[in-house]
N, C-alpha and C positions, 0 to 999 in steps of 0.2 A: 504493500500500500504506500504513495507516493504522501510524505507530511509537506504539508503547505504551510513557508513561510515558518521553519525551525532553522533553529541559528544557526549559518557557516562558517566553518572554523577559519580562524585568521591564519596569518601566514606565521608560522615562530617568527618568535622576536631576533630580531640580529643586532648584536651588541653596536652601542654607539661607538665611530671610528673617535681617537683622543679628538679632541678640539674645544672651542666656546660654545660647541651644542653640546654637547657631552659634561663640558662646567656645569651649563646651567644648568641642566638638566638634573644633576647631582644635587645645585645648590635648591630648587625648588623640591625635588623630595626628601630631603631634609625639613624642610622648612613646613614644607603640609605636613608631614609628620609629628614634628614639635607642636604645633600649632592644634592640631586637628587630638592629642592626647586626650584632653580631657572631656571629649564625648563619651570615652567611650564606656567611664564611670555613668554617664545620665542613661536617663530611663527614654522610650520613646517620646516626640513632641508633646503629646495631649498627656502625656505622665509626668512632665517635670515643671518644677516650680517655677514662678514668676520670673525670681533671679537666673535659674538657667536657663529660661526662657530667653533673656536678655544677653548672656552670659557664651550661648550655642549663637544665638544671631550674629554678634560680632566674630566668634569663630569663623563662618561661614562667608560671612562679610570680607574679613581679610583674607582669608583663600583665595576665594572667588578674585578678589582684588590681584592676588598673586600669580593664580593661574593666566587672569588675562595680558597679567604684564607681561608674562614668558613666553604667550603664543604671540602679543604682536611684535615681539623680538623676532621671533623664530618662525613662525606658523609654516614658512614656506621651508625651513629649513625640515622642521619636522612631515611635513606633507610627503617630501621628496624619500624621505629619511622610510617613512612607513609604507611607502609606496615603490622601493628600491630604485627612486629616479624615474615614475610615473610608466613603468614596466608593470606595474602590477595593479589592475583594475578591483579595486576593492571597493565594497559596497559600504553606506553608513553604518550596520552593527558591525562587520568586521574592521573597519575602519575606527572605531570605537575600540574594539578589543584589543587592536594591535598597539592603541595610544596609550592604553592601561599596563599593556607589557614592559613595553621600549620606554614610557615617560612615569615612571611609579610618582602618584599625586595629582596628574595631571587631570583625568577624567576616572570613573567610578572603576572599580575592579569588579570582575562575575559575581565574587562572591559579596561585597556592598549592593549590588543593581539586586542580589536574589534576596538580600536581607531586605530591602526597600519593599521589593514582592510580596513578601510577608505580612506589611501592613496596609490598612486604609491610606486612602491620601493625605488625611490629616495627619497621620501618624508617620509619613515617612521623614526622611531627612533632608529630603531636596537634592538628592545626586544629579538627579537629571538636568539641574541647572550647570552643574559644571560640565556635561555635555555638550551644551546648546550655548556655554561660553565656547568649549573647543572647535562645534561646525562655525559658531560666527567667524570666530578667526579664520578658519578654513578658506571658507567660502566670498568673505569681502575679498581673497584676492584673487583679482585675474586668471595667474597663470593655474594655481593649486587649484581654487575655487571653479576653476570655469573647467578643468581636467574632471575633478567629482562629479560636476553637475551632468557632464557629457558621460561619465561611467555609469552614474544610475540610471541611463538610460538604456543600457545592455539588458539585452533578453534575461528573464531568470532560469535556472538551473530546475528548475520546475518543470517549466512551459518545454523546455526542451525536451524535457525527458516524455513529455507525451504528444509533442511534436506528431509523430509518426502515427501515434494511435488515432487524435484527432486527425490529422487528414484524410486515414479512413474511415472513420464513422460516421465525421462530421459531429459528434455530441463528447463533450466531456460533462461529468457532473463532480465538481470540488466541495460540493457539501452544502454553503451558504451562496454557491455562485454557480452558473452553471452556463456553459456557452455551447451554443447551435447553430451551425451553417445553415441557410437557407436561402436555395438561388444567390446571388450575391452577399448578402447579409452574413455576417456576425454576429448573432443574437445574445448579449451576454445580460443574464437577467439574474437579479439579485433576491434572495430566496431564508432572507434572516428575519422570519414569519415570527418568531417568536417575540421580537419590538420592531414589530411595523419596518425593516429592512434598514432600522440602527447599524449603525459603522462601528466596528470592533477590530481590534488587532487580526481577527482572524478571519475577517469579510475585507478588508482593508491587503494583506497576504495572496486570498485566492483573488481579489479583483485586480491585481498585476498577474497575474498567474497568467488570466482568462484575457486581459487585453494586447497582453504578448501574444500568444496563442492567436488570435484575430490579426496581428500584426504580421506573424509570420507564414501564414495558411494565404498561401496564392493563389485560391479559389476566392477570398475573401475579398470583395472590392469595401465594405462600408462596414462600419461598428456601428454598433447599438444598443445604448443602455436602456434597461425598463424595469422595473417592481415587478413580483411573481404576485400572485392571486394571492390574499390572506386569508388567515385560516381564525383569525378572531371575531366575535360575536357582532362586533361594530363594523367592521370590516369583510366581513366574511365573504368570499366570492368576486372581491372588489380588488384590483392591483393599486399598490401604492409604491409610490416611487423611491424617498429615503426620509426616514423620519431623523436623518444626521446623529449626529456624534453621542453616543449609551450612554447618556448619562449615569447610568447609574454604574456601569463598566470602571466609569472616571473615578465614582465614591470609591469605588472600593481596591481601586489604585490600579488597576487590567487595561488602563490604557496606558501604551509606553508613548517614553516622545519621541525614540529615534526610530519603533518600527511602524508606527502609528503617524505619529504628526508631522514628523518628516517625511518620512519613506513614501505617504500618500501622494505628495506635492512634488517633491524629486522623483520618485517615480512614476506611478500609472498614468498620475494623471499629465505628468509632462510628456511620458509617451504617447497620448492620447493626441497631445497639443504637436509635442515636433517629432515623433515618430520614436522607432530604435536607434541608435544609436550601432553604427557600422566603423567607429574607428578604430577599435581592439581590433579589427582583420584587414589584413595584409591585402595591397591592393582591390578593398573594396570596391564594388560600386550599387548602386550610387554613392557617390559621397556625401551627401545631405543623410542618409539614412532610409529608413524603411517606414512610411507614413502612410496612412490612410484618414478617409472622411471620415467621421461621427455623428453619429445623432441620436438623442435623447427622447423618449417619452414621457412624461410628466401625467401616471395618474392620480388624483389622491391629492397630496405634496410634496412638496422637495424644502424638507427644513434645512438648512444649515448647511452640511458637507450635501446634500442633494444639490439645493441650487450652486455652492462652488462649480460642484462638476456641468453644471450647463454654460458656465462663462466660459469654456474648453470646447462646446461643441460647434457642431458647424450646420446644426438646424436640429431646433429645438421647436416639439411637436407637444402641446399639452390640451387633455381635456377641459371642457369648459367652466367645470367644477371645481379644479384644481388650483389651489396658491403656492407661491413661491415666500420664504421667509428665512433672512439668517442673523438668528436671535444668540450669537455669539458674544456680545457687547452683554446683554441681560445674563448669557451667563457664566463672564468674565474671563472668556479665551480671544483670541482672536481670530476671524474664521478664515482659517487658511489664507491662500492668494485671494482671496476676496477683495480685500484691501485692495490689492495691485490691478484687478483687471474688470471689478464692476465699474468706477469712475470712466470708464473708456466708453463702457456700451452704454449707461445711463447719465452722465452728465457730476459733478459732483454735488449736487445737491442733492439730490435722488441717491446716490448711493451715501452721501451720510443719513440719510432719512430712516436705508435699510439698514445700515451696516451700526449706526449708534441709537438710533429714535426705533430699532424694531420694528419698520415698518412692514407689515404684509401686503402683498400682491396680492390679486385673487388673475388667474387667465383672464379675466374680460377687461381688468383695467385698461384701460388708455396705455396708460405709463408701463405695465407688463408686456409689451408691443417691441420694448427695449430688450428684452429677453427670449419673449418664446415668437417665433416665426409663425407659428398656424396654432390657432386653436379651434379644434372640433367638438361634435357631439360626445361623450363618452363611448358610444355605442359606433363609434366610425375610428377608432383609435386605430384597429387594427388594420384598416386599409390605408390610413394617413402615415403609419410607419412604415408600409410598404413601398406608399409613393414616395416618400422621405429617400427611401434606400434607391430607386429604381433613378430619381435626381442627381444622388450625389456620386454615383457610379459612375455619370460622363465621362469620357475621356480626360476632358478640360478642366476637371473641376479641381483633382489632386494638384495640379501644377498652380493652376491660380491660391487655393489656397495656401500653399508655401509661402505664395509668393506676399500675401495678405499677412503671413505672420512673421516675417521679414522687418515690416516698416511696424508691426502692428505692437509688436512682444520681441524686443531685441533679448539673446538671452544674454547677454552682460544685464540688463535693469534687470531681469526675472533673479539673476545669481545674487545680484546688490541686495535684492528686497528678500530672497531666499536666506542670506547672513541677518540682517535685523532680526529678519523673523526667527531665526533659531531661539537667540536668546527674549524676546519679547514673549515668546512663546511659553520657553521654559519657565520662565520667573512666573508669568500670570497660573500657569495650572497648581503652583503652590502658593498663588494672592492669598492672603484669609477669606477675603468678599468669597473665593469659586470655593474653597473649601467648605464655606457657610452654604453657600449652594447647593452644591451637588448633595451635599448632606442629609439637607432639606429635602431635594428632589427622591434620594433615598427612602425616606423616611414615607412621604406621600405614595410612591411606586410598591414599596412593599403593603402598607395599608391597604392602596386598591389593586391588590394583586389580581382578585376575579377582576378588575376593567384592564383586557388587554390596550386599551387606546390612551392608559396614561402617558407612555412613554412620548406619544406625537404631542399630548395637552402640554404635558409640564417643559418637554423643550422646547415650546414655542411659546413661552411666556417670559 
């Protein structure tokens, strides 16, 4: 049985050659070490007193302050360093683990990241923010930065290995994801019936899995994302498109930020946008990579990480009944590239309305005109995603669109706003405000457990 999105092992560590990376590198695990001693006396977060409350924060504070001194010295030296001179195309958790070997301090160790696992969100210790200091460093530069960004877009180890079955059958089923050939089309439909088709580390996994997969099936001229039938009371019979990010996954700390928050953004969903990536192989072609159209169906809603993923399509199809909403700001993450790429298609006043004021769309708006391309009957959905698919198969169409994302989404600004975002990211999933949140959200989700449709209510509030 093939496991989707299980960690791959990094490369051994290879000792630092003598030099001033190799000093510093010394002098900073020393120094986290000293520094970082007397946690390891306290009890977890929600267990220790006011004073070590205060006491851990400034620990943290000056690490944090120390680890980013030594990546913006270094970042590029380490980059080269963990990547043997950008020979070796490593993924962000491997790229993680090998920064934990080779730079002892620098970013969390397996066994800190499994003890974090262990607790609720509130309870953890915030490793993940010294991650998301190490991708920012990474990724603000050019030459490192823009090498990563173009690696994770390499097929995964996954998609490969069933490469061959899929093109005979035309059907894979991954569990929470499941993609279908048909005539042209790439059907890949999202099947996490149990919270309305919630985003989790392991829907998040198989949906690069299955967009590779569509990417490299040369039968495939068009992708297509859609919501499976639900199987709840309220929903029942009805497809919904993403009710965004599990909240409740989040409380209880099951969402990571490197295979999760990152991995979503640098990976699928930029495959989605500029294809695979063909530089790892020796006189490729094309050079640009390996790209196709997309398009979206919207039944139900697209909360959060739903409507993201339609700011990447290339026609977006929604029933008449359906809204769009990305209630990120209410509850206190930042929602993905959202930031970076609704201001384009809605103007900026309209997108701080969605992105800070919560605003919802409903399909008939005026103003959602900006987002969805067609809106139908409910009852005609399935012949509007056919013609959707039967349009963007043109010959013409794959070319112009490059060419549209070119002038559109340079990836230098995508890489620029990919580095803030790391660390913007990390820090707000341990704010107090999310951790009051999702807590709350908890608390509510588990009470109305018979109403499967809390999950849609409380993240869109």
């Amino acid at each position: 049985m093939l496991t989707i999105g299980s960690p791959r092992p990094a490369p051994a560590a290879r000792p630092l050659p003598d030099g001033a990376l190799a000093d510093a590198a010394a002098d900073l695990a020393a120094d986290i070490r000293d520094r970082e001693a007397p946690l390891a006396a306290m009890p977890p977060r929600t267990g220790r007193s006011a004073e070590q409350q205060e006491q851990a924060a400034r620990i943290h504070e000056a690490c944090r302050s120390r680890r980013a001194g030594f990546l913006r010295a270094h970042a590029e030296d380490v980059y080269d360093h963990l990547t043997a001179g950008r020979t070796l195309r490593l993924g962000l958790a491997q790229l993680a683990v090998a920064a934990a070997q080779a730079f002892p301090g620098l970013v969390p160790t397996a066994g800190q990241l499994a003890d974090e696992l262990s607790h609720v969100q509130e309870d953890k210790e915030g490793r993940e923010i010294d991650q998301g200091i190490f991708f920012r460093e990474i990724l603000r530069l050019p030459g490192a930065g823009g090498h990563l960004v173009d690696v994770l877009r390499d097929p995964s180890p996954e998609a490969l290995a069933l490469l061959d079955r899929f093109r005979a059958t035309g059907r894979v089923d991954l569990g929470k994801v499941t993609l279908e050939r048909r005539g042209a089309g790439g059907h890949v439909t999202f099947h996490n019936e149990s919270c309305l088709n919630a985003e989790d580390n392991e829907l998040i996994a198989q949906l690069e899995v299955a967009v590779d997969l569509v990417l490299l099936d040369d039968a495939i001229k068009v992708g297509v994302l859609r919501g499976a039938p639900m199987t709840h009371p309220r929903y029942r019979g009805r497809r919904v498109f993403s009710a965004g990010i599990n909240l409740a996954d989040l409380h209880r700390g099951r969402i990571s930020f490197v295979d999760f928050l990152l991995q979503r953004e640098l990976g699928y969903i930029s495959k989605m946008l500029r294809g695979l990536s063909t530089r790892g192989q020796q006189d490729a072609y094309p050079p640009h990579g390996i790209e196709k159209p997309w398009a979206a169906a919207v039944d139900g809603f697209a909360i959060g990480g739903g409507t993201q993923l339609l700011l990447v399509m290339d026609k977006v199809v929604a029933a008449a009944d359906s809204y769009l909403s990305l209630p990120a700001a209410q509850e206190g993450i930042v929602p993905g590239a959202a930031n970076f790429r609704l201001g384009r298609l809605t103007g900026a006043r309209v997108a701080r309305q969605i992105v800070l004021g919560g605003r919802k769309l409903w399909a008939g708006d005026p103003q959602a005109a900006l987002l969805i391309d067609e809106v139908v009957d409910p009852k005609a959905m399935d012949r509007a995603v056919e013609d959707a698919v039967e349009q963007l198969a043109a010959p013409a169409v794959l070319a112009n669109r490059r060419m549209l994302h070119l002038s559109e989404e340079p990836v230098d600004a995508f890489r620029a706003y990919m580095a803030e975002f790391s660390l913007a990211q990390a820090l707000r999933l341990y704010g107090d405000d999310v951790l009051d949140k999702v807590g709350r959200f908890s608390a509510r989700f588990a009470a109305a457990a018979h109403r499967p449709d809390a999950q849609a209510e409380a993240g869109d509030q």
